[in-house]
N, C-alpha and C positions, 0 to 999 in steps of 0.2 A: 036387457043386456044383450039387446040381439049385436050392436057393434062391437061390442071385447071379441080378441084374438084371443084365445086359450095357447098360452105358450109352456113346456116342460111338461106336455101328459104322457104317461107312460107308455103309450103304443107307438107313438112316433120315433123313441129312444134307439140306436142302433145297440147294441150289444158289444161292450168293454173288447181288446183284441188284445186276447192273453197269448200269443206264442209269439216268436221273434225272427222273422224274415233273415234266414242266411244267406239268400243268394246274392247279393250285391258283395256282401266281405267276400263270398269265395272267388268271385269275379274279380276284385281286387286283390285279391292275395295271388290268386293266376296270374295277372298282370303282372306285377313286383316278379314273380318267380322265372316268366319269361324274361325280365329284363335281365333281372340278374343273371342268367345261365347264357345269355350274349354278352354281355358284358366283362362279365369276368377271366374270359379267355385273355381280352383285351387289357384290364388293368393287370394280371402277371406279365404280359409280355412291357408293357413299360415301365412296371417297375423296374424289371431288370435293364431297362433304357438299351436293349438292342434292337437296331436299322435294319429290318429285312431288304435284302435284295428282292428288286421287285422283276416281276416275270409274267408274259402274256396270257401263259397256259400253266398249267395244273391242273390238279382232283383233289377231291379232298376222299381221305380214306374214312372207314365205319371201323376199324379196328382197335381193339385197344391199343394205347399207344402207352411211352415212356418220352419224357417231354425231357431233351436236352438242351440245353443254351449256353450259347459260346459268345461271351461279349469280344467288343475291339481288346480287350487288353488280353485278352486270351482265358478270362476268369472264366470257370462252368459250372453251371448247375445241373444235378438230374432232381427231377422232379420238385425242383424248390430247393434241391438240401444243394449244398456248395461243397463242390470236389475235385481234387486236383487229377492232372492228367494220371498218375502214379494210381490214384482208386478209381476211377472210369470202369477199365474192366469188372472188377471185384462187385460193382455195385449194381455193374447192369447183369452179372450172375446173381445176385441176391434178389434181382428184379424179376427175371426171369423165373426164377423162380416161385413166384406169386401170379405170374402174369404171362404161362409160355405162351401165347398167341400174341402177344405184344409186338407193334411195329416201334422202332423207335423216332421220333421227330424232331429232326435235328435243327435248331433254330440259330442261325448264325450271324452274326453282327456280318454288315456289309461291307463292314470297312476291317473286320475278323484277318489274321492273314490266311493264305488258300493252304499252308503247313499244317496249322492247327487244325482246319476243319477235316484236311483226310486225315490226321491222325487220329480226332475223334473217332471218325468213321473207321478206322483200321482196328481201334481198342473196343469198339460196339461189333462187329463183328469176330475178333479173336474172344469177346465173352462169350459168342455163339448164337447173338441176335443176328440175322440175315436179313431182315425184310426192316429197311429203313428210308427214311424220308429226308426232302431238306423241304422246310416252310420255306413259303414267298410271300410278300405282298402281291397281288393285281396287279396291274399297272393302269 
C-alpha cells in the first residue's frame, strides 16, 4: 500500500474556531454612524425646504447651539417644534434654560423678507440670548 494517500488523520485536523470575530461589524457600525451624524444636519435643513443664502466666508462655532428656521413665507421653527413670532421669545427663555451657554443659529430662507429675520433676532435677544449666528451655504 506504499501508493495510498491517507487522507482525514487526525493530526493534520486544524482545531473547530469557537469565538466570533467583531471587528469587521464594529467597523461597519462606525461607518453608518459617521454617515449618519453628516448627514443628518442636512436632511432637517431640507425638510424644512429653506435656501440658505450663500457667502464666501464664515466659521463654523463648537458651541452649543439652538437651531432656528425661518422659511420664505415667514413660518419658524426652534429646534424642530414650530412657533409663532408671539412665542419666539418665551421658548428661547425656556431654552436657555436647559442650555445657558447656547448660541442661537439662525437659519433663514433667502428669499425670507429682511423684517422677519431682524425681528427674529430682536425677539432672541430680548429673551436674553446674545451670542447668535446666521447659517450660510459656501459658495
Amino acid at each position: 500500500m506504499a501508493g495510498k494517500i491517507q487522507s482525514g488523520s487526525s493530526d493534520d485536523e486544524l482545531p473547530a474556531m469557537s469565538e466570533i470575530n467583531v471587528t469587521p461589524f464594529v467597523d461597519v457600525v462606525l461607518v453608518l454612524l459617521v454617515i449618519f451624524m453628516v448627514t443628518a444636519p442636512m436632511l432637517v435643513r431640507e425638510q424644512m425646504n429653506v435656501n440658505l443664502p450663500k457667502a464666501e466666508s464664515g466659521e463654523k462655532s463648537a458651541a452649543e447651539q439652538i437651531a432656528i428656521v425661518l422659511d420664505k413665507e415667514g413660518i419658524i421653527h426652534i429646534q424642530k417644534k414650530l412657533v409663532t413670532f408671539d412665542q419666539v421669545e418665551s421658548e428661547i427663555k425656556l431654552l436657555i434654560q436647559t442650555l445657558p451657554n447656547a448660541q442661537a443659529v439662525i437659519s433663514a430662507d433667502s428669499d425670507s423678507k429682511h423684517g422677519d429675520v431682524v425681528r427674529v433676532m430682536d425677539l432672541v435677544k430680548k429673551a436674553g440670548l446674545t451670542r447668535f449666528a446666521i447659517q450660510i451655504e459656501r459658495k
